[in-house]
Biopython code that builds the backbone (N, CA, C, O; Angstrom):
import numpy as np
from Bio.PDB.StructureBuilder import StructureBuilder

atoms = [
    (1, "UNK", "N", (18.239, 2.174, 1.134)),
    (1, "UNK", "CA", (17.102, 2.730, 1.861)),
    (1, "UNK", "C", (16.699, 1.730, 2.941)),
    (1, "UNK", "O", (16.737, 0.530, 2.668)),
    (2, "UNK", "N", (16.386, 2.069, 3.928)),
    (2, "UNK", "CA", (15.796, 1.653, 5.308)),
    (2, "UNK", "C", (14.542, 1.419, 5.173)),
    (2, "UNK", "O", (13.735, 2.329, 4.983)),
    (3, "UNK", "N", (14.082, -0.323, 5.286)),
    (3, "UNK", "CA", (12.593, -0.579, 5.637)),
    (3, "UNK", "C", (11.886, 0.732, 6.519)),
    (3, "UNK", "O", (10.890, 1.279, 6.046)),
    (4, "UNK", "N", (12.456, 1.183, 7.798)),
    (4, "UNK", "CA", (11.574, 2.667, 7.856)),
    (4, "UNK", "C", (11.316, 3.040, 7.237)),
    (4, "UNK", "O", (10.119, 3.145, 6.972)),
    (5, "UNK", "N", (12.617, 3.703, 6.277)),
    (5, "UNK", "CA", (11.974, 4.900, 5.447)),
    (5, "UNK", "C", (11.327, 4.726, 4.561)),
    (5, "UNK", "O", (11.060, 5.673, 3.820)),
    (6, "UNK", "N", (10.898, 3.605, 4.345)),
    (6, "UNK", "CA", (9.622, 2.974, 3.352)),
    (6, "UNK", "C", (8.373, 3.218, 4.338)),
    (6, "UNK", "O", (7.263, 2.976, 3.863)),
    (7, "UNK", "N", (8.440, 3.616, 5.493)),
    (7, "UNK", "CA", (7.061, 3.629, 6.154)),
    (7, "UNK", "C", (6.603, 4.904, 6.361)),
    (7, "UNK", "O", (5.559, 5.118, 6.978)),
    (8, "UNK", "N", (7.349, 5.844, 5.861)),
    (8, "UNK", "CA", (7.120, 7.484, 5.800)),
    (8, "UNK", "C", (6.736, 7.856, 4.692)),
    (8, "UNK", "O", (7.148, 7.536, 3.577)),
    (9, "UNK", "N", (5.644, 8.791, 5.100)),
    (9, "UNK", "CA", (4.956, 9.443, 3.779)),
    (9, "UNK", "C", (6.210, 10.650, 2.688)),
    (9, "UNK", "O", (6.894, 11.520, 3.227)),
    (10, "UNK", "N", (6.215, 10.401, 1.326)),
    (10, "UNK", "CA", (7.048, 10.816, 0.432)),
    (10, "UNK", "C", (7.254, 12.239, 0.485)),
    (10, "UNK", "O", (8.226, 12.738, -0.082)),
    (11, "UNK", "N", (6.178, 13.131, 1.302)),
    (11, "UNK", "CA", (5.998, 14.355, 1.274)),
    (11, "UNK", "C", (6.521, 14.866, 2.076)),
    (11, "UNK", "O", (6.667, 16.082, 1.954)),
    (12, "UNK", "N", (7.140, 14.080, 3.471)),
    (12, "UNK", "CA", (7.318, 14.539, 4.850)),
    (12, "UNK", "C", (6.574, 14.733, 5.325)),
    (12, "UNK", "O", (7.138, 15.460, 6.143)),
    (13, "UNK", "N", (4.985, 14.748, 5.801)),
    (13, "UNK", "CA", (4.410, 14.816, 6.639)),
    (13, "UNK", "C", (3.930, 14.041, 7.732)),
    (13, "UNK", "O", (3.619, 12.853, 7.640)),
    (14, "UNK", "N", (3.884, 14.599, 8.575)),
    (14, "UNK", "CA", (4.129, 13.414, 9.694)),
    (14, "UNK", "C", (2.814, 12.120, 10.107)),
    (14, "UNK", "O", (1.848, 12.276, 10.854)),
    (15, "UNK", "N", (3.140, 11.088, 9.460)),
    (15, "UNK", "CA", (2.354, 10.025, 9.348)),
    (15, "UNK", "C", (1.531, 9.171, 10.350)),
    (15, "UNK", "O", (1.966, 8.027, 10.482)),
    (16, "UNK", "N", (0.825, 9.373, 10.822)),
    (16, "UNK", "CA", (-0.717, 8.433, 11.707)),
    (16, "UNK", "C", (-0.355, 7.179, 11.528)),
    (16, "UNK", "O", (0.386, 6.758, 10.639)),
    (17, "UNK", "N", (-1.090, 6.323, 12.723)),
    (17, "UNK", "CA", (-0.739, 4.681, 12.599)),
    (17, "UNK", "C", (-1.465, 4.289, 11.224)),
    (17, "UNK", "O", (-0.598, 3.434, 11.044)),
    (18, "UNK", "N", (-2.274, 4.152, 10.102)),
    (18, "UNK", "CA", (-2.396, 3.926, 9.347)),
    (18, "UNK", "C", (-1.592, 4.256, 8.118)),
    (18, "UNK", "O", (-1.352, 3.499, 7.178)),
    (19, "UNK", "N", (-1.236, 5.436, 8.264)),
    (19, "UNK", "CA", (0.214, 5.384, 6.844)),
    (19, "UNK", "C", (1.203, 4.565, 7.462)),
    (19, "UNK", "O", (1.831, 3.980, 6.579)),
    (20, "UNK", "N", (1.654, 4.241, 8.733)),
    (20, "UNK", "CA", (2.662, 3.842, 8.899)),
    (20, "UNK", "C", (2.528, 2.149, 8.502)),
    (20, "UNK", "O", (3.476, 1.528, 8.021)),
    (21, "UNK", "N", (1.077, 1.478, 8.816)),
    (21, "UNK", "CA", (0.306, 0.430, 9.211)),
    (21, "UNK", "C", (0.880, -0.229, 7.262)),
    (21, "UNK", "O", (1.609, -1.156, 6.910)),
    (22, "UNK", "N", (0.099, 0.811, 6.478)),
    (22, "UNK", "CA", (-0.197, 0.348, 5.707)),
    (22, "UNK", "C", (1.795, 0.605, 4.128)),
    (22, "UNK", "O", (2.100, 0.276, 2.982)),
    (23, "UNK", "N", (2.378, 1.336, 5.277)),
    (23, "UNK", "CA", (3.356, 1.254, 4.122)),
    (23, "UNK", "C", (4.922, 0.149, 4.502)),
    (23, "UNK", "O", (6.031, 0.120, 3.970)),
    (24, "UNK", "N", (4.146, -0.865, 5.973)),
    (24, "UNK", "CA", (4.919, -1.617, 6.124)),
    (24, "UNK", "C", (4.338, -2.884, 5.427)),
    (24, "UNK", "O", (4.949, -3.830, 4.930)),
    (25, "UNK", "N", (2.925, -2.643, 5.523)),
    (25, "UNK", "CA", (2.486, -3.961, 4.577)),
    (25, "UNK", "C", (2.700, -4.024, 3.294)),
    (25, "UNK", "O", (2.572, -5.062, 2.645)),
    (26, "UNK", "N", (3.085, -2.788, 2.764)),
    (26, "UNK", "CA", (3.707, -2.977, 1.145)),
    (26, "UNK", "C", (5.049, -3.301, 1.425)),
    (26, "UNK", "O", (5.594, -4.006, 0.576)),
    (27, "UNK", "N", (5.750, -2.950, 2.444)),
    (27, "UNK", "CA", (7.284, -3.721, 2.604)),
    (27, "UNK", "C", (7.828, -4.922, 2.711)),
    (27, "UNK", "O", (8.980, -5.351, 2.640)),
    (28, "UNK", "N", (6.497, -5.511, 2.944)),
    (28, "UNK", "CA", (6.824, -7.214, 3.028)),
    (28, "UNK", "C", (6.534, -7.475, 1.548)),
    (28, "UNK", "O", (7.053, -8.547, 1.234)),
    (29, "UNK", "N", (5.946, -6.941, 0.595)),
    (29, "UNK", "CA", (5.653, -7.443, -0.724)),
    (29, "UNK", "C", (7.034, -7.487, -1.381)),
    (29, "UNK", "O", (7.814, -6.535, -1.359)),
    (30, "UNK", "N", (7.353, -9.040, -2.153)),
    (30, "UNK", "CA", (8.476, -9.315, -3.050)),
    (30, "UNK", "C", (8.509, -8.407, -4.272)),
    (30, "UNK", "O", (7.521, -8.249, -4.990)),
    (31, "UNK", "N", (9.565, -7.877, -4.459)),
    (31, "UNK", "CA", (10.355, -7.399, -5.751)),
    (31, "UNK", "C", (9.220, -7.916, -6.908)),
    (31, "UNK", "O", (8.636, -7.128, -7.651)),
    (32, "UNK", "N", (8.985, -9.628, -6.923)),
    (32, "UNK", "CA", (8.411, -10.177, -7.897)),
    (32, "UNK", "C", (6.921, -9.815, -7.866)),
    (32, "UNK", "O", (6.242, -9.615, -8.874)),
    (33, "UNK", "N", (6.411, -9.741, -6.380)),
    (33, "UNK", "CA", (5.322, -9.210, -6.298)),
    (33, "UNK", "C", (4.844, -7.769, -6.921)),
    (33, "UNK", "O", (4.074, -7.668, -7.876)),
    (34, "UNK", "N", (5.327, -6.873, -6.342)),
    (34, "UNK", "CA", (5.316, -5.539, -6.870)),
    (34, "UNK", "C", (5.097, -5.529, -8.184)),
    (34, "UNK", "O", (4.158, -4.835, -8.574)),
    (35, "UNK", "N", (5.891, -6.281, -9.175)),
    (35, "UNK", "CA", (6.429, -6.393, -10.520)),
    (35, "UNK", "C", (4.775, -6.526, -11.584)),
    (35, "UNK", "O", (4.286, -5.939, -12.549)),
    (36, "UNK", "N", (4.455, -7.522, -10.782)),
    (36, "UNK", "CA", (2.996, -7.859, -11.253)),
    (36, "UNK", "C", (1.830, -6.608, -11.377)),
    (36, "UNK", "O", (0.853, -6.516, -12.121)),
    (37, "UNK", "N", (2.196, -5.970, -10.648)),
    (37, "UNK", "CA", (1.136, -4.445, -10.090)),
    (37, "UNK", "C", (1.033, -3.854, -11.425)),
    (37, "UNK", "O", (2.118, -3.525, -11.904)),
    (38, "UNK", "N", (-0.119, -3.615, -12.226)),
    (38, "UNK", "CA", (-0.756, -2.723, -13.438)),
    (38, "UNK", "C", (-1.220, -1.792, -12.968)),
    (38, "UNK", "O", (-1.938, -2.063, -12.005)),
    (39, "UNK", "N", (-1.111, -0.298, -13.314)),
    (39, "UNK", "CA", (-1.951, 0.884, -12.409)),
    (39, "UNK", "C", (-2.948, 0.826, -13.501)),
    (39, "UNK", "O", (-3.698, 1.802, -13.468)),
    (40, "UNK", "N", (-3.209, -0.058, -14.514)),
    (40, "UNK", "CA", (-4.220, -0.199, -15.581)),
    (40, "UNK", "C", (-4.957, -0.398, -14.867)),
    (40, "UNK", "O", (-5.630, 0.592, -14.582)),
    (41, "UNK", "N", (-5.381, -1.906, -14.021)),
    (41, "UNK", "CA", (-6.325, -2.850, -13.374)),
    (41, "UNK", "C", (-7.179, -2.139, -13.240)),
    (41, "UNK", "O", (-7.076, -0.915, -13.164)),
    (42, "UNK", "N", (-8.229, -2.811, -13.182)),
    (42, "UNK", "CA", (-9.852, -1.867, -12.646)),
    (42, "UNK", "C", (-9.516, -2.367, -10.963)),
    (42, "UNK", "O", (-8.724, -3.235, -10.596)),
    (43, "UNK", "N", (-10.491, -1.420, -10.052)),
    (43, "UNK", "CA", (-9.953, -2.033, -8.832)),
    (43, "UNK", "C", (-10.677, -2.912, -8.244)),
    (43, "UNK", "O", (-10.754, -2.865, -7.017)),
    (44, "UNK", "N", (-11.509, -4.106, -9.112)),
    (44, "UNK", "CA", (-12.167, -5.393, -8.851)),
    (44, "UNK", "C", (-10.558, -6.074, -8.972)),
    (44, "UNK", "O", (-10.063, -6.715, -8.045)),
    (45, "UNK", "N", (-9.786, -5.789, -10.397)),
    (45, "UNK", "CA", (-8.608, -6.464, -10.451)),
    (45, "UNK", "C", (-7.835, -6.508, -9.266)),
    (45, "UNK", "O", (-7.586, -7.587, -8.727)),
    (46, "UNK", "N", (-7.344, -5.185, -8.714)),
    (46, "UNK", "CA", (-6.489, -4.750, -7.573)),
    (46, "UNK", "C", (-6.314, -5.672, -6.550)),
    (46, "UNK", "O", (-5.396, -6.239, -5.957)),
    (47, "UNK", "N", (-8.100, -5.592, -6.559)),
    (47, "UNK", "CA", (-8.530, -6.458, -4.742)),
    (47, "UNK", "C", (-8.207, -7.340, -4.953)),
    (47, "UNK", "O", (-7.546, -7.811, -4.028)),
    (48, "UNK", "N", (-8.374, -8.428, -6.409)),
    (48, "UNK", "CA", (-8.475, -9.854, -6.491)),
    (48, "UNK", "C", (-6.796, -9.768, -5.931)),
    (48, "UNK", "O", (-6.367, -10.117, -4.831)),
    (49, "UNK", "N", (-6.307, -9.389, -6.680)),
    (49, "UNK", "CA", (-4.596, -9.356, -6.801)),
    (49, "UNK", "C", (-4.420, -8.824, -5.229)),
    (49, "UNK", "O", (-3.330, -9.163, -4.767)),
    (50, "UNK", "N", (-4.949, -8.344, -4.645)),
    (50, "UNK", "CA", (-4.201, -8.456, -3.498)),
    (50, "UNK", "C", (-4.971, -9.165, -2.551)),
    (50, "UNK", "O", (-4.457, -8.923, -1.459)),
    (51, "UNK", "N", (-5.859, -9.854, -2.419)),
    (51, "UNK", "CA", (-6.517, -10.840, -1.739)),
    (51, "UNK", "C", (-7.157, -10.155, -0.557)),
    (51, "UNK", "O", (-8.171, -10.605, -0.024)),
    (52, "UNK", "N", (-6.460, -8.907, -0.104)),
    (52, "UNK", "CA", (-6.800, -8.514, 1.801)),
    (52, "UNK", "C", (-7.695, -7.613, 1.794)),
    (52, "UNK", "O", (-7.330, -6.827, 2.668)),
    (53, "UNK", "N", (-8.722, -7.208, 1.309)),
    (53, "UNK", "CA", (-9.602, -6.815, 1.123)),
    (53, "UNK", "C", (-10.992, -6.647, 2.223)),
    (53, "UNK", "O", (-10.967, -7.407, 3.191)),
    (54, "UNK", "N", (-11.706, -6.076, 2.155)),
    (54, "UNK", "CA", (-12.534, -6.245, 3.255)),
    (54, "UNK", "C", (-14.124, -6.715, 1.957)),
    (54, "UNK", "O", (-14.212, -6.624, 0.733)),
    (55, "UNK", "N", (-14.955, -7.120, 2.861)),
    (55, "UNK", "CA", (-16.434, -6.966, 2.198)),
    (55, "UNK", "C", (-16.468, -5.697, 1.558)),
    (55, "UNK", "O", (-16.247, -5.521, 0.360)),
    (56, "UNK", "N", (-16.760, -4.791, 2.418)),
    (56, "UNK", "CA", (-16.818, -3.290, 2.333)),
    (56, "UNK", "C", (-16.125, -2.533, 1.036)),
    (56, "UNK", "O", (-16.494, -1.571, 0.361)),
    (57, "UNK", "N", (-15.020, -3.343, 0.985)),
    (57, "UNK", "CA", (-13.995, -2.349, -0.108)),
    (57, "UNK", "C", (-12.740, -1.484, 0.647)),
    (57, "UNK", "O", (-12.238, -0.490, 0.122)),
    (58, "UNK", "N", (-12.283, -2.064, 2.062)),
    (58, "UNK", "CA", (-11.586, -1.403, 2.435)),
    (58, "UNK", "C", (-10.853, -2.359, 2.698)),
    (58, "UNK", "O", (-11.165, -3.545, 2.594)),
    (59, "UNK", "N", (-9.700, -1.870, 3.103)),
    (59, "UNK", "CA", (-7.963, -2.581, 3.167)),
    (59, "UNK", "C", (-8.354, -3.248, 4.384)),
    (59, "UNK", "O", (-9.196, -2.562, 4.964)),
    (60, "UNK", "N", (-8.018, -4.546, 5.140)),
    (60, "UNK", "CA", (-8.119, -5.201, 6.198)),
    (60, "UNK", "C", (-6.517, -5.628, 7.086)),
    (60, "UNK", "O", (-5.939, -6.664, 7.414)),
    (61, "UNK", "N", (-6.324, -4.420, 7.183)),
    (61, "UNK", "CA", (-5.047, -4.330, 8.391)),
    (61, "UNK", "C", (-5.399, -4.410, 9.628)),
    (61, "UNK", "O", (-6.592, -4.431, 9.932)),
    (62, "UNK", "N", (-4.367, -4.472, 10.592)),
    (62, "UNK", "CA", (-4.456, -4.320, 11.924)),
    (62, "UNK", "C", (-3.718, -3.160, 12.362)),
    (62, "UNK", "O", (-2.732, -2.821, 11.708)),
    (63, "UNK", "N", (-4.186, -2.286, 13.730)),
    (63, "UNK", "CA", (-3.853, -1.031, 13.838)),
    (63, "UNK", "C", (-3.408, 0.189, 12.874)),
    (63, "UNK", "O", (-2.406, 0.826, 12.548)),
    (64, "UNK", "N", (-5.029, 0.089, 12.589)),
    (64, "UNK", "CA", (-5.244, 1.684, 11.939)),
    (64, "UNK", "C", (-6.324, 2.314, 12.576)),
    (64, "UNK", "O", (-7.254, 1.917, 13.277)),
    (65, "UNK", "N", (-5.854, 3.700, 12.030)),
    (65, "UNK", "CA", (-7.217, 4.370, 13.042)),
    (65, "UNK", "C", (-8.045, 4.788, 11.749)),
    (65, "UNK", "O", (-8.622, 5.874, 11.787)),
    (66, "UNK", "N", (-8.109, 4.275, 11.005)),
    (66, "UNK", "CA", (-9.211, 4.784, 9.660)),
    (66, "UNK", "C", (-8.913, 3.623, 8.550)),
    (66, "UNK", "O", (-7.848, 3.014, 8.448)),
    (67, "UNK", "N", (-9.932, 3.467, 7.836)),
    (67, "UNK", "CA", (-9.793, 2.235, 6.713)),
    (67, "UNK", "C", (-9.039, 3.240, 5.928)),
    (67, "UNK", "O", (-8.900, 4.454, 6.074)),
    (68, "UNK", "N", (-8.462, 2.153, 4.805)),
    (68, "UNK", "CA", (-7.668, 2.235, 3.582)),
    (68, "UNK", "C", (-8.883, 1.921, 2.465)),
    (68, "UNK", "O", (-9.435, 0.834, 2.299)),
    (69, "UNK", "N", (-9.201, 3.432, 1.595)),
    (69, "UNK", "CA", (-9.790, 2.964, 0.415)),
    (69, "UNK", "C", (-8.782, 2.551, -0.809)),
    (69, "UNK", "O", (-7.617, 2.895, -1.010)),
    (70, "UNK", "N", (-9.563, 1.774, -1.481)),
    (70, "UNK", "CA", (-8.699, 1.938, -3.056)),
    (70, "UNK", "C", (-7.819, 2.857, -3.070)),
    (70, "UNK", "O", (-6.649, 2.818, -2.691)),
    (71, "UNK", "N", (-8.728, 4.128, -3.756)),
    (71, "UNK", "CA", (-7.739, 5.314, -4.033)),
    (71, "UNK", "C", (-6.453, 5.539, -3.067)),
    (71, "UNK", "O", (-5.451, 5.984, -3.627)),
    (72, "UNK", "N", (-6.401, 5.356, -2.096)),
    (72, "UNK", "CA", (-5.139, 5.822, -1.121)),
    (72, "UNK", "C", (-4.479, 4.435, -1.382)),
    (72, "UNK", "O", (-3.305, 4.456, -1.750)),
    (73, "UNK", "N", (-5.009, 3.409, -1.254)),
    (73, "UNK", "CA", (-3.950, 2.060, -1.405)),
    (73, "UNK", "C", (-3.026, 2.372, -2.949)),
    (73, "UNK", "O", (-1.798, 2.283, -2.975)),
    (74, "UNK", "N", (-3.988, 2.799, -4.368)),
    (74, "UNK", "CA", (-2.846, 3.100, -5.198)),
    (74, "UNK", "C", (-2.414, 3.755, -5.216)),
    (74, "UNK", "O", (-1.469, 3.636, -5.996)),
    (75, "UNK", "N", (-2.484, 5.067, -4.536)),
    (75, "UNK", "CA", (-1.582, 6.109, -4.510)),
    (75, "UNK", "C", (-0.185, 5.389, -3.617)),
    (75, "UNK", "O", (0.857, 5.377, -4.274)),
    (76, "UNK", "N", (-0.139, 5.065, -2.831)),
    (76, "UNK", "CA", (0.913, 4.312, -1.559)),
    (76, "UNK", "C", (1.062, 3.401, -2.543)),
    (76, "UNK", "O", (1.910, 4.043, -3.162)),
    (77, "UNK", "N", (0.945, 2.577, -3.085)),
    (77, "UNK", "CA", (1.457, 1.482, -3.757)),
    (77, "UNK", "C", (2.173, 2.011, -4.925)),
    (77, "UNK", "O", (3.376, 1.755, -4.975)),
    (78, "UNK", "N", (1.683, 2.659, -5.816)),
    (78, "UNK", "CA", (2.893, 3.217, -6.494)),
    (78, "UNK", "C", (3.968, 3.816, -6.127)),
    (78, "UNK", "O", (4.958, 3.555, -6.811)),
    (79, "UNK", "N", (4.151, 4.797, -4.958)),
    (79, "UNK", "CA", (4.797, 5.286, -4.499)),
    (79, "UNK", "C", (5.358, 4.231, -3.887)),
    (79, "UNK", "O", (6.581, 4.314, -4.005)),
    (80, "UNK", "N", (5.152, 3.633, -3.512)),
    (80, "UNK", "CA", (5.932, 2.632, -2.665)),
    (80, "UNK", "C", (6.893, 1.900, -3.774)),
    (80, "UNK", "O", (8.106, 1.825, -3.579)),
    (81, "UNK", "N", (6.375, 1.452, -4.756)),
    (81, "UNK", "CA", (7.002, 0.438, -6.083)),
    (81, "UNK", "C", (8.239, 1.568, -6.852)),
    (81, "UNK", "O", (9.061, 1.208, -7.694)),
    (82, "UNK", "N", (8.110, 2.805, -6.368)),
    (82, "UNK", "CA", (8.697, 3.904, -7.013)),
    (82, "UNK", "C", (10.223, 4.278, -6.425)),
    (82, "UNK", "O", (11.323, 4.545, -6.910)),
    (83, "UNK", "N", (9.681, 4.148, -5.197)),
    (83, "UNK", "CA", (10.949, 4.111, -3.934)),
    (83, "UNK", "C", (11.553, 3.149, -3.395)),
    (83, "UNK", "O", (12.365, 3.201, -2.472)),
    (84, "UNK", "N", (10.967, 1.768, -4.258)),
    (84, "UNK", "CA", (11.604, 0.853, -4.118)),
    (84, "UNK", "C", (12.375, 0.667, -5.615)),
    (84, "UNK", "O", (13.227, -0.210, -5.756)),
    (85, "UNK", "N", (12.055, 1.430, -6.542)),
    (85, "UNK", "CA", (13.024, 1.730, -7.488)),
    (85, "UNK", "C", (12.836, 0.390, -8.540)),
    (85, "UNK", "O", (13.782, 0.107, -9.275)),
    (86, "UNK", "N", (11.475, -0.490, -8.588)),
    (86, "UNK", "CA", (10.603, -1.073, -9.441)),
    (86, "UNK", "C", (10.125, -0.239, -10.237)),
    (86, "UNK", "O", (9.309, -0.594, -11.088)),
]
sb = StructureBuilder()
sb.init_structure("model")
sb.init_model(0)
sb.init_chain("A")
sb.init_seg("    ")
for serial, (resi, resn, name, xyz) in enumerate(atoms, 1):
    if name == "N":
        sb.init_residue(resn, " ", resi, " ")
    sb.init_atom(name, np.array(xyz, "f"), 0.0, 1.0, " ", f" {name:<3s}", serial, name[0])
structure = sb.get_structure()
């Protein structure tokens, strides 16, 4: 599989700079990284574990046109850990 096609939504629909934004930043995450990911965690855990967090509670990327809540970060993160076949 193609780092792209890690940046496309699983459904085919055609993806905004923020799905694209946010499913290349799960592409840089290590194998070992991923590995660590509990869909148990409460999402105080999540944030700690992923450090990029905003005050707010939203994902702190660059070029998006809408924040990343929780809920959409684990939905994309599993999916992402899924299709990366973790």
């Amino acid at each position: 599989m193609h780092d792209t096609d890690l940046e496309r939504p699983l459904d085919g629909s055609a993806p905004d700079e923020t799905d694209i934004s946010l499913r290349a930043y799960f592409s840089r995450f290590s194998d070992d990284r991923l590995r660590e990911y509990d869909p148990g965690w409460s999402d105080e855990r999540l944030i700690e574990w992923d450090s990029n967090f905003r005050s707010d509670g939203a994902l702190m990327l660059v070029c998006c046109e809408r924040d990343i809540e929780i809920a959409e970060y684990r939905i994309v993160l599993e999916e992402h850990i899924h299709r990366r076949g973790l």
